[in-house]
VEXDREN-2710 file (C-alpha; in Angstrom, 1 decimal):
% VEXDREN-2710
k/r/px/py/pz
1/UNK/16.8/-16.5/18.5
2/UNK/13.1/-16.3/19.2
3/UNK/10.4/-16.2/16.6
4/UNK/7.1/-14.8/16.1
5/UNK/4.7/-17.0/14.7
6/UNK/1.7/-14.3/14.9
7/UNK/0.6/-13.4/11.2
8/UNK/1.9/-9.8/10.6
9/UNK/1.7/-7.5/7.6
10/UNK/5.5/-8.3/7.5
11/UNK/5.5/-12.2/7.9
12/UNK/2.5/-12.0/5.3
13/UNK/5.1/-10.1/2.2
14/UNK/7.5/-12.0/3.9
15/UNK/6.5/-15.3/2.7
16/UNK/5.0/-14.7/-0.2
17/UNK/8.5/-13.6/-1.5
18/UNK/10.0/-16.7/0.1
19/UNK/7.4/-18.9/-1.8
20/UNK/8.4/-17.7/-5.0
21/UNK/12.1/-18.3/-4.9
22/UNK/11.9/-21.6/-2.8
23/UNK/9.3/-24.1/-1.4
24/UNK/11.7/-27.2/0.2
25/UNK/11.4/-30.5/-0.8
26/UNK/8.2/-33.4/0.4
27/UNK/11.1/-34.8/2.7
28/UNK/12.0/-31.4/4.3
29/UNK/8.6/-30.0/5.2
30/UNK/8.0/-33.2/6.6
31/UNK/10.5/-33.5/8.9
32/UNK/10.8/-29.9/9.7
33/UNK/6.5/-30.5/10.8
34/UNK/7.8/-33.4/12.7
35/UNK/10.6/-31.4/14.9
36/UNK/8.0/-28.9/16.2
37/UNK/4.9/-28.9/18.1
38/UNK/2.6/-26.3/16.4
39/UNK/0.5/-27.0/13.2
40/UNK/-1.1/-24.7/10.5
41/UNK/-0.4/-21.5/9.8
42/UNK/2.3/-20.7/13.0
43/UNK/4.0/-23.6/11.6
44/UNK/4.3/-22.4/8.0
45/UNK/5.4/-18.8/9.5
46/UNK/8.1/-20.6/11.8
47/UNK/8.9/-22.2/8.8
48/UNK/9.3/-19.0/6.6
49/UNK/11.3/-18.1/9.1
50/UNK/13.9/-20.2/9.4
51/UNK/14.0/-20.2/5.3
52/UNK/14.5/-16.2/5.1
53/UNK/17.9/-16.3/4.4
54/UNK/17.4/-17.8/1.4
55/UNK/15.8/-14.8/-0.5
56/UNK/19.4/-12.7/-1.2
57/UNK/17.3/-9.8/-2.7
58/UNK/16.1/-7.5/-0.1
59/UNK/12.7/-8.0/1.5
60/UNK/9.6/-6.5/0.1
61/UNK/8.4/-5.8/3.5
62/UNK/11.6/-3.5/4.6
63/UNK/10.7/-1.6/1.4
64/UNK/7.1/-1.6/1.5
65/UNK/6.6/-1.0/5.5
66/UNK/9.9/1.7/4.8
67/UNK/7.3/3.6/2.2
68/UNK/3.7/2.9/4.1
69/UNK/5.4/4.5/7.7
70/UNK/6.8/7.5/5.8
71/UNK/3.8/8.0/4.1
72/UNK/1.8/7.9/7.5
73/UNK/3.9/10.2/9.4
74/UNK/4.0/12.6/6.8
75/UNK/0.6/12.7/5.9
76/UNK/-0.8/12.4/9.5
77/UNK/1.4/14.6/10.5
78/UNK/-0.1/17.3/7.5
79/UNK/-3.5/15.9/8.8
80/UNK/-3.0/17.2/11.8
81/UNK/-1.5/20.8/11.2
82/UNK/-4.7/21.0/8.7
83/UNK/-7.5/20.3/11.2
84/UNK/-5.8/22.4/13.6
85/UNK/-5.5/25.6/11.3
86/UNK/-9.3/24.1/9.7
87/UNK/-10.7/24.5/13.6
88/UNK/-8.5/28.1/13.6
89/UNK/-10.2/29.2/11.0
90/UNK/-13.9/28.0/12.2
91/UNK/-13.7/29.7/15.1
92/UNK/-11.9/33.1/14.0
93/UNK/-14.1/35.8/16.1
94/UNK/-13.8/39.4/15.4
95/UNK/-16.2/40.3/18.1
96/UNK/-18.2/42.2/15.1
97/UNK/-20.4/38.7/15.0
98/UNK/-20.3/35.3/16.4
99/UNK/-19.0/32.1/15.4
100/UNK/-22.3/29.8/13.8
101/UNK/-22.4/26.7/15.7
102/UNK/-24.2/24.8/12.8
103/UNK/-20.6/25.4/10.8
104/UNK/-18.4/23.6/13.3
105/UNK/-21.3/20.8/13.6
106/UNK/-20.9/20.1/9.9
107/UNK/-17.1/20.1/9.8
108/UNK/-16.8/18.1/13.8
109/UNK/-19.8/15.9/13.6
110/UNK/-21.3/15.6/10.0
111/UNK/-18.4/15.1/8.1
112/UNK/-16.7/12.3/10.8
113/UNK/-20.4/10.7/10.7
114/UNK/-20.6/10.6/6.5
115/UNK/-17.1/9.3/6.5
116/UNK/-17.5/6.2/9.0
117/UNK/-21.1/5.4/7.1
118/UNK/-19.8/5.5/3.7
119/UNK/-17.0/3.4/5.4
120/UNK/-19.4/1.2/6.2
121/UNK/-21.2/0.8/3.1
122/UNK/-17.9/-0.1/1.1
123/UNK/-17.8/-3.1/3.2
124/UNK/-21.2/-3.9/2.4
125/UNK/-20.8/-3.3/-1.4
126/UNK/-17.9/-5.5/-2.4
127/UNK/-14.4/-3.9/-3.3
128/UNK/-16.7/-1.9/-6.5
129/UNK/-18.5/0.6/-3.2
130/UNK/-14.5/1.0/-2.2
131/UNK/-13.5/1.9/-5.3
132/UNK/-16.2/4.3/-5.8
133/UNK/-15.5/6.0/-2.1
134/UNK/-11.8/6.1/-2.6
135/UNK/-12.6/8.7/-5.1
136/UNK/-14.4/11.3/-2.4
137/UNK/-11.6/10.7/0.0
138/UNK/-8.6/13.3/0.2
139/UNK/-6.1/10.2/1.2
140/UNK/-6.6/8.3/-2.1
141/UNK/-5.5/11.7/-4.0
142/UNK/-2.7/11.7/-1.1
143/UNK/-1.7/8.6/-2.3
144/UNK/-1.4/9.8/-5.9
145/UNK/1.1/12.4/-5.2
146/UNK/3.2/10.6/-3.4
147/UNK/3.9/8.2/-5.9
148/UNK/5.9/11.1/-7.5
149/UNK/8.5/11.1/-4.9
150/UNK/11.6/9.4/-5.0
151/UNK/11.5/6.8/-2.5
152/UNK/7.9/5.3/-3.8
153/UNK/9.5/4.7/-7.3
154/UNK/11.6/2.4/-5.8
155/UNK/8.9/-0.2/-5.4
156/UNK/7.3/-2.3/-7.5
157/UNK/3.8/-2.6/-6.5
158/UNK/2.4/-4.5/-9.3
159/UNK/4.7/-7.1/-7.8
160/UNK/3.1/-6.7/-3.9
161/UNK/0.4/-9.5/-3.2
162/UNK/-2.2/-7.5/-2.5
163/UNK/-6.1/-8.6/-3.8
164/UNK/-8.5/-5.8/-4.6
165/UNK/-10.5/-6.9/-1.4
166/UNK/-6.3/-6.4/1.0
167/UNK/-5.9/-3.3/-0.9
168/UNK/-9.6/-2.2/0.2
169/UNK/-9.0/-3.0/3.5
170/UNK/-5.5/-0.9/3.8
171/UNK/-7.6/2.1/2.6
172/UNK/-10.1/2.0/4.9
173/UNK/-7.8/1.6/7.6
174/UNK/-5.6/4.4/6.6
175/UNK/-8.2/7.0/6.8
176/UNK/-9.5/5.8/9.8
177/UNK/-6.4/7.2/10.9
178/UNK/-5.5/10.0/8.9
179/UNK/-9.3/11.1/9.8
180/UNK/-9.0/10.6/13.7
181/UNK/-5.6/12.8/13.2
182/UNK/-8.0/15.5/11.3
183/UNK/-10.2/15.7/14.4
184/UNK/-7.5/15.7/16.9
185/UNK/-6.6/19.1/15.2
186/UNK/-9.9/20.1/15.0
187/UNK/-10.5/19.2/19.2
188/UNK/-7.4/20.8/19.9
189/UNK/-8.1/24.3/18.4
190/UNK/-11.1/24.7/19.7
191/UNK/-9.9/24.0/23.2
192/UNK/-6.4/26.5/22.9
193/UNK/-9.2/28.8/21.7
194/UNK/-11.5/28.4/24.3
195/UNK/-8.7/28.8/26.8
196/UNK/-7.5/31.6/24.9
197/UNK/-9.6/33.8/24.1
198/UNK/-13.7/35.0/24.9
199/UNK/-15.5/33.6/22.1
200/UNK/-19.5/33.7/21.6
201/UNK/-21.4/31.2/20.0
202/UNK/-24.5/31.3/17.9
203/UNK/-26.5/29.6/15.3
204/UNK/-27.7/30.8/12.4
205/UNK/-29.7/29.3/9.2
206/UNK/-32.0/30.6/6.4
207/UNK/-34.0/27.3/7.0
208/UNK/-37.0/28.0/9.5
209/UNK/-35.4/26.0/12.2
210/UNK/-37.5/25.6/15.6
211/UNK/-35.8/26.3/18.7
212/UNK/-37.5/23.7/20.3
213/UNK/-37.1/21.1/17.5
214/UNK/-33.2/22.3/17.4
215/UNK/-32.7/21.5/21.2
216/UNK/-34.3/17.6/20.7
217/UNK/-31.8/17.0/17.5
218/UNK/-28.7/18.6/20.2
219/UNK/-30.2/16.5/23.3
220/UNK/-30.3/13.1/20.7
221/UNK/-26.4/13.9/19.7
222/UNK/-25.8/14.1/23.4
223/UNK/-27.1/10.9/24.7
224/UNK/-23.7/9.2/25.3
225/UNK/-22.7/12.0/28.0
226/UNK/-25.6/13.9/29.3
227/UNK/-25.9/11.3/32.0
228/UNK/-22.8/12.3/33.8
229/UNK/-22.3/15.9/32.2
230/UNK/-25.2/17.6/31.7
231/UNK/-24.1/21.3/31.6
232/UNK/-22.7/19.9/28.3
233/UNK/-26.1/19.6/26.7
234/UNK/-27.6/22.8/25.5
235/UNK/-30.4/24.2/27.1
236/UNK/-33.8/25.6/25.2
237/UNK/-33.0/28.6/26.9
238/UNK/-29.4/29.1/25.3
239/UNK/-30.5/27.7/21.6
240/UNK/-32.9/30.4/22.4
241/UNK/-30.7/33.6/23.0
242/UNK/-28.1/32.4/20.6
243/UNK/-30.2/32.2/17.5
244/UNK/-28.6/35.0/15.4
245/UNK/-30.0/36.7/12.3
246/UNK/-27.6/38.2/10.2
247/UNK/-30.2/41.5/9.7
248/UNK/-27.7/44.9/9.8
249/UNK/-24.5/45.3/11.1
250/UNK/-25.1/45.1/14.8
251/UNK/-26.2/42.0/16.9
252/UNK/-29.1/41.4/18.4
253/UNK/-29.7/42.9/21.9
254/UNK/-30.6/39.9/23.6
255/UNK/-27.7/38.5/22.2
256/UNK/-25.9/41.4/23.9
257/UNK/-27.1/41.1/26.8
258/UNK/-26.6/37.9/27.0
259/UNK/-23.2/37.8/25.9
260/UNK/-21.4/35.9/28.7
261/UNK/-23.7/33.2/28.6
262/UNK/-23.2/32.4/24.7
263/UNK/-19.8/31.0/25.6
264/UNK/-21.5/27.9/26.8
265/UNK/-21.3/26.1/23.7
266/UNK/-17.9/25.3/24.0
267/UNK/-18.7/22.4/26.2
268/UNK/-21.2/20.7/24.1
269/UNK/-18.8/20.9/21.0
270/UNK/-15.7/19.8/22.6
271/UNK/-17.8/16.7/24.1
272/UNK/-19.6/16.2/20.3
273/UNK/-15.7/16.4/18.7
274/UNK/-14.6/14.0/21.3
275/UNK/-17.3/11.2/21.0
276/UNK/-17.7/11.3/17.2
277/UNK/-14.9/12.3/15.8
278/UNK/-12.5/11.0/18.0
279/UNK/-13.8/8.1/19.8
280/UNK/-16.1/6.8/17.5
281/UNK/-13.4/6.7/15.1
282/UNK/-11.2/5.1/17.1
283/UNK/-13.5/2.2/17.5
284/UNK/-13.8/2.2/13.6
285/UNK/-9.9/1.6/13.0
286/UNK/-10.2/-0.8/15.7
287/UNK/-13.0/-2.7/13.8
288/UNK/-10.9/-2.0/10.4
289/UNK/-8.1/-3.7/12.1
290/UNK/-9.6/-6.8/13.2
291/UNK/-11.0/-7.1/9.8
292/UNK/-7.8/-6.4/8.1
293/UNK/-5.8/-9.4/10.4
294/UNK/-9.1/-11.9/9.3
295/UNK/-8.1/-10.7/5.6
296/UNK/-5.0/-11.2/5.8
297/UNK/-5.1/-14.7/7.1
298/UNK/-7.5/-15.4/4.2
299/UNK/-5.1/-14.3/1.5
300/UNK/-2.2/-16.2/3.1
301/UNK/-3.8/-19.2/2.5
302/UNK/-4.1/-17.9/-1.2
303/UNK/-0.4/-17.6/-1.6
304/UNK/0.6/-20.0/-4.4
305/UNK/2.9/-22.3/-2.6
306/UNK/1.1/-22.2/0.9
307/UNK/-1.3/-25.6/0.1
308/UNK/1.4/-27.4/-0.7
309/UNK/3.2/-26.6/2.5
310/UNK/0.4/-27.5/4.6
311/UNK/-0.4/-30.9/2.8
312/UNK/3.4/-31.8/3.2
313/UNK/3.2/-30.9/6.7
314/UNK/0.9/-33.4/7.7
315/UNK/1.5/-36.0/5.1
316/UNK/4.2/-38.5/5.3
317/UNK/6.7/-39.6/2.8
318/UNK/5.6/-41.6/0.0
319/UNK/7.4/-41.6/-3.1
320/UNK/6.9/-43.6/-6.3
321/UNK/9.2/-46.9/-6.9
322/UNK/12.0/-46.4/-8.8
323/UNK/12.1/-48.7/-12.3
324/UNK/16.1/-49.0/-12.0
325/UNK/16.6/-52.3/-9.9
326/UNK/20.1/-52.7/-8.5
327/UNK/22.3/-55.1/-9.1
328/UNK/22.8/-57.4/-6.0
329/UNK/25.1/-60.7/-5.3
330/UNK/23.6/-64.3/-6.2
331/UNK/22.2/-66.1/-3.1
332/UNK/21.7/-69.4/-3.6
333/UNK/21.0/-70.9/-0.6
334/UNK/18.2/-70.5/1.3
335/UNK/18.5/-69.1/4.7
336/UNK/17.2/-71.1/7.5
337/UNK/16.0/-68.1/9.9
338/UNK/12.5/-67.1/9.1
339/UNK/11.2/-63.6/9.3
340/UNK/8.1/-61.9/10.7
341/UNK/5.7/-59.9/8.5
342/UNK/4.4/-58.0/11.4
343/UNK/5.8/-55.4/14.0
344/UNK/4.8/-55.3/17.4
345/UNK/2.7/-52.7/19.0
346/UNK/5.1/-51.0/21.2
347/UNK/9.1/-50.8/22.1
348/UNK/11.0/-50.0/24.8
349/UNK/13.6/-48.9/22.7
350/UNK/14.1/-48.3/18.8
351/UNK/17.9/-47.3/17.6
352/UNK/18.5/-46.6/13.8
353/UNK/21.9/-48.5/12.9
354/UNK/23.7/-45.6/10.9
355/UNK/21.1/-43.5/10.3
356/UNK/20.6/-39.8/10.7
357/UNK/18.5/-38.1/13.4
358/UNK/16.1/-36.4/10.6
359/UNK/15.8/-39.7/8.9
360/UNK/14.7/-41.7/12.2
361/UNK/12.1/-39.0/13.0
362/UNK/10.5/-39.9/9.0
363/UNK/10.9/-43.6/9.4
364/UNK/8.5/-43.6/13.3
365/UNK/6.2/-41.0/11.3
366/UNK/6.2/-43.7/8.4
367/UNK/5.6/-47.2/10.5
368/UNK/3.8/-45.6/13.5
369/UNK/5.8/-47.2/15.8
370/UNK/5.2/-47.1/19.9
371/UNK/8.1/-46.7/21.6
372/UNK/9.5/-45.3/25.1
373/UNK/13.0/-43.8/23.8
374/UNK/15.1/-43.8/20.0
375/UNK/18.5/-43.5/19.3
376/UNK/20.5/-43.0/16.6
377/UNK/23.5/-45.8/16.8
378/UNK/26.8/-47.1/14.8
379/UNK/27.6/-44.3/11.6
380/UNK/29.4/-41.5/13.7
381/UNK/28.8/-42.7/17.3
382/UNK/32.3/-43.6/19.0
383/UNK/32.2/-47.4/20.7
384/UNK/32.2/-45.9/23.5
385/UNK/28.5/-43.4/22.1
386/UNK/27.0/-46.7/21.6
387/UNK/28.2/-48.4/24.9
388/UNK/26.0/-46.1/26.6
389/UNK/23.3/-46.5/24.7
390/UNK/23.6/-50.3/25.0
391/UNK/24.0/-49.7/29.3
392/UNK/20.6/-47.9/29.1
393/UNK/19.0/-50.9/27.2
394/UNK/15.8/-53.1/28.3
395/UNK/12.5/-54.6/27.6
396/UNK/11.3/-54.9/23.8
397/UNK/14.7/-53.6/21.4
398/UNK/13.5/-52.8/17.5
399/UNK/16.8/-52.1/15.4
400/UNK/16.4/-50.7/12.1
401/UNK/19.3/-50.9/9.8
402/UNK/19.7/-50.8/6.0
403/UNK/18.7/-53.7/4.1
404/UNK/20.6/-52.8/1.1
405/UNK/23.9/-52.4/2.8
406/UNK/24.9/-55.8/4.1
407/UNK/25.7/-56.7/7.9
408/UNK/29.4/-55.6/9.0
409/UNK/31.1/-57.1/12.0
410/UNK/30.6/-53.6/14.0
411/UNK/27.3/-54.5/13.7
412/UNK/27.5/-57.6/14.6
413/UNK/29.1/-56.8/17.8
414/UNK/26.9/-54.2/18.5
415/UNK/23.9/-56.5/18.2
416/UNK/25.8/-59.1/20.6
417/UNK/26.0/-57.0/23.3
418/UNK/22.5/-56.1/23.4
419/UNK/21.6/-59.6/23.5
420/UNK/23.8/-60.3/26.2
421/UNK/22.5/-57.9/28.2
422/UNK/19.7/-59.7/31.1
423/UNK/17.6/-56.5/31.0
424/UNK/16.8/-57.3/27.6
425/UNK/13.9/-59.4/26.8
426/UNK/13.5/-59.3/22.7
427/UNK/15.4/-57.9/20.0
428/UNK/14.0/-57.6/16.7
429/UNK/16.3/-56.1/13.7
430/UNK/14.5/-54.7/11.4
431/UNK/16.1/-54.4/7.4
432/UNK/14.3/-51.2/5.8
433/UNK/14.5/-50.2/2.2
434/UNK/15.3/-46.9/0.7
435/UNK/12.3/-43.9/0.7
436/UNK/11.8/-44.6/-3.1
437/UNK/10.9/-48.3/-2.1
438/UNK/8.3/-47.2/0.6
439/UNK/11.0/-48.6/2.9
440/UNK/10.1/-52.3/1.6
441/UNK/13.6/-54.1/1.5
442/UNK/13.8/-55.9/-1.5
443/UNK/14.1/-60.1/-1.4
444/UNK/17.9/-60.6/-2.1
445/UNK/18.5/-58.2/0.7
446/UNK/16.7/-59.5/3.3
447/UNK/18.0/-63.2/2.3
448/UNK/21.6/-61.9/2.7
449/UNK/20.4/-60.7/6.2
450/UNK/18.9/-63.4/7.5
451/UNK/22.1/-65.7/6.4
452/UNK/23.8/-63.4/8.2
453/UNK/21.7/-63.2/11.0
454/UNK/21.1/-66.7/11.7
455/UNK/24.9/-66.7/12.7
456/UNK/23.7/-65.8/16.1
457/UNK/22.3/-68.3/18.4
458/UNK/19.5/-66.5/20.9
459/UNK/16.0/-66.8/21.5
460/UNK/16.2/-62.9/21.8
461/UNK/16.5/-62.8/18.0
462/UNK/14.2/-62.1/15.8
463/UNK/13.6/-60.5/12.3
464/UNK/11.0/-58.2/10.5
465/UNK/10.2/-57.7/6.6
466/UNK/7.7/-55.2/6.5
END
């Protein structure tokens, strides 16, 4: 099975649901930091995902994700019937008078350009500007209504771990949608109309507009085109012989007799729809959803539970000593074979005498030990497990084994045959305590060892107390 350790919206509710029902043990994180290679936050997302299963309710991503793609396909779906009947309806032409270009400015250019600013400005204001625009925006009264249908009372959102400063940034990239999807309709009614039918264009205001001072505004809002399509730029001539007055029931005759040239507006407005409205918010959502990710990662490192994962990570085991002391045989004599205080600096080998593979991988992150290859021997290796081991054997040999469990003869044997074997140079058997003793073996354990021990004659012998 492969994993995803990217940080989704998903992985995000993911773990935060995880957190609250389970956060694993010092021990656990540890080791499970120590079997892989990444660190941070993949590692804490690889590690939410092997833990999954443990959550038995269902996810609050699959319920949440179920509602926020129904809700977008529905709504951009409406979004986009509306700005396609909206650009209809602008460009309706009885032939009786023309359609005012100044109208489908305010509605393909003016109203994209307000949205994207106030945009804008509620990142600049703190999540108060957001709440204040969410107000003037026809998604956040969406987003009320839809709260009345079935499947959105199925979700708890109080519960969802979303910050005022998340929510802000789901909004905002929501109608950077849902407002691109607006425009789409918009473009694509006014070129089925243009293809369509013979429209004329005008424009027409009760302000005292200059022709002249109209063309410079038109020529500034087509800067990012009129390099390579300049018959998209209106001319002074044609702001000229489209200005309309609405004086009477009959248009102008200029306007008349210039009828087939009035048609040339449809280029400059598909190109202004298509760079503001369309493009320009495209980069918006783009921004909205690198912004969104950088959240994101921020409140992930919020989620209660998340700190401790990371310090556990990269923190080995050290637990507090346990005030029970158990109850041990009487050694009276003292044992002749000293001990050494001091491990070397590297191996060739390190085997753990009946230990397990997770608890090997905790004791080398615990002592820091150098070594070429570990095994795990003795426990549930076969003689014949071990024998191989043993054939592979030579240099510098570290043996840990369990100072509170005393020497058996399978061990015994086991440690005779890697002293026998001429590859071997040293052999140093190493008694460890348990993980509530910092892995100190206690005094009466380490003399029954060494007794024990010093049963063997070889210079190859030697034993640590750490």
């Amino acid at each position: 099975m492969q994993y995803n350790h990217k940080l989704t919206f998903k992985s995000y509710l993911d773990l935060a649901q995880l957190l609250k029902q389970y956060q694993g043990s010092h021990e656990e994180n540890r080791h499970f930091a120590l079997s892989h290679k990444i660190q941070g936050i993949p590692l804490v997302l690889l590690w939410k995902d092997k833990n999954l299963y443990r959550v038995v309710d269902e996810l609050d991503s699959s319920r949440y994700l179920h509602y926020l793609k129904l809700f977008s396909s529905l709504f951009g779906f409406i979004l986009l019937l509306l700005g396609f009947f909206t650009g209809f309806a602008l460009l309706s032409y009885s032939g009786a008078e023309p359609v005012n270009v100044i109208y489908l400015l305010l509605v393909m250019v003016g109203l994209p350009l307000l949205s994207m600013f106030l945009s804008l400005l509620s990142l600049f204001t703190g999540n108060m500007g957001a709440r204040i625009f969410k107000h003037f925006s026809l998604l956040y009264y969406l987003e009320k209504a839809i709260n009345f249908f079935p499947f959105a009372k199925k979700i708890d959102f109080s519960a969802l771990p979303f910050s005022a400063t998340l929510s802000k940034w789901i909004f905002l990239q929501r109608l950077q949608l849902f407002s691109f999807l607006f425009a789409l309709g918009l473009f694509l009614a006014l070129i089925l109309t243009v293809v369509s039918k013979d429209i004329a264009f005008a424009w027409s205001s009760t302000l005292a507009i200059d022709p002249l001072a109209f063309q410079n505004v038109l020529s500034l809002l087509a800067t990012p085109w009129q390099s390579f399509f300049p018959s998209a730029v209106p001319s002074l001539e044609l702001i000229e012989i489209s200005h309309y007055f609405r004086l009477g029931d009959k248009l102008d005759v200029n306007m008349v007799q210039n009828a087939d040239k009035l048609g040339a507006w449809w280029k400059f407005l598909a190109m202004a729809t298509l760079c503001y409205a369309l493009l320009l918010r495209l980069v918006f959502w783009f921004i909205m959803k690198i912004g969104f990710k950088k959240q994101l990662k921020k409140e992930l490192y919020t989620l209660p539970g998340v700190q401790k994962l990371l310090k556990e990570f990269s923190t080995a085991v050290v637990s507090t000593v346990s005030v029970k002391e158990e109850q041990h045989l009487e050694v009276k004599e003292e044992p002749t074979l000293l001990a050494s205080e001091i491990l070397s600096d590297d191996y060739a080998f390190l085997l753990a005498w009946n230990y397990a593979e997770k608890t090997l991988m905790l004791l080398q992150d615990q002592h820091k030990v150098t070594v070429t290859s570990t095994h795990v021997v003795g426990g549930r290796n076969s003689f014949a497990e071990d024998k191989v081991i043993i054939d592979t054997l030579k240099g510098k040999v570290l043996i840990y084994v369990k100072a509170w469990e005393p020497p058996t003869m399978d061990f015994m044997d086991f440690l005779a045959d890697v002293l026998a074997k001429n590859e071997v140079d040293a052999v140093e058997v190493c008694p460890l305590g348990t993980v509530t003793e910092h892995y100190a073996s206690k005094k009466v354990d380490m003399e029954i060892w060494l007794k024990k021990l010093e049963q063997i004659t070889s210079e190859k012998l030697k034993v640590i107390d750490v």
